[in-house]
N, C-alpha and C positions, 0 to 999 in steps of 0.2 A: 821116138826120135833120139836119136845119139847126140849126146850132150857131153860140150872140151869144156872144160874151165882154162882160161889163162890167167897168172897171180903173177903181175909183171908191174910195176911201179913206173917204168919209163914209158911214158903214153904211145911217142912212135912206133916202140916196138912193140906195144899191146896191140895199137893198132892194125900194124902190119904182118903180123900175127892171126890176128882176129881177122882177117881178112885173106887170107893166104889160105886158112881151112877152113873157110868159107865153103858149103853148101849147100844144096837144097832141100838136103833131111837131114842136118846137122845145125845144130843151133851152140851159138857161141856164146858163154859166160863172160864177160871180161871185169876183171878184178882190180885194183890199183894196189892192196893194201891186204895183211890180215883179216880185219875185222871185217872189208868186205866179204871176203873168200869163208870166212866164219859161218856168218849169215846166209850166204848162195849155199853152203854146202845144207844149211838147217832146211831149205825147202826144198830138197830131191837129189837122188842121186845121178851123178856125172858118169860118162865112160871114159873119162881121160883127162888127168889137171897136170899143164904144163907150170912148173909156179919157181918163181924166183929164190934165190934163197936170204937175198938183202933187201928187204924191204922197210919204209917207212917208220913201220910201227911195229916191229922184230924182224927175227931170224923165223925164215921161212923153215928150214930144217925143226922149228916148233910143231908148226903145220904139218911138216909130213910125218911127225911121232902122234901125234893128235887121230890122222887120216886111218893111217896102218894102223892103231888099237881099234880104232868102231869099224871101218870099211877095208882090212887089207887088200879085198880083190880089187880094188883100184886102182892101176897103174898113176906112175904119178914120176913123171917126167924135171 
């Protein structure tokens, strides 16, 4: 099953996000914060993380130097 992460701090557009690529063999991650996106990425791997770059509890640009050294084939939006 094809798995999006979304790392998006502002609920409506997590939500509306998370619901927009919505389907029936796609399962949707949704993230608030680093530390979530941390954690989700520790139990399996995603085929696509759309992720903020201001978040909460950092600079997602952390995240995506993190992603690219263990996973580069990742796309990461």
């Amino acid at each position: 099953m094809e798995q999006i992460m979304i790392v998006e701090d502002d609920i409506g557009l997590n939500r509306g996000l998370s619901k927009a690529l919505k389907v029936d063999n796609r399962q949707i991650i949704s993230c608030q914060n680093l530390k979530e996106a941390r954690e989700q990425l520790l139990c399996g791997s995603v085929s696509l993380i759309l992720l903020d770059i201001n978040l909460p509890d950092g600079s997602g640009l952390d995240l995506l130097r993190e992603i690219k050294e263990k996973t580069p084939d990742i796309p990461v939006v």
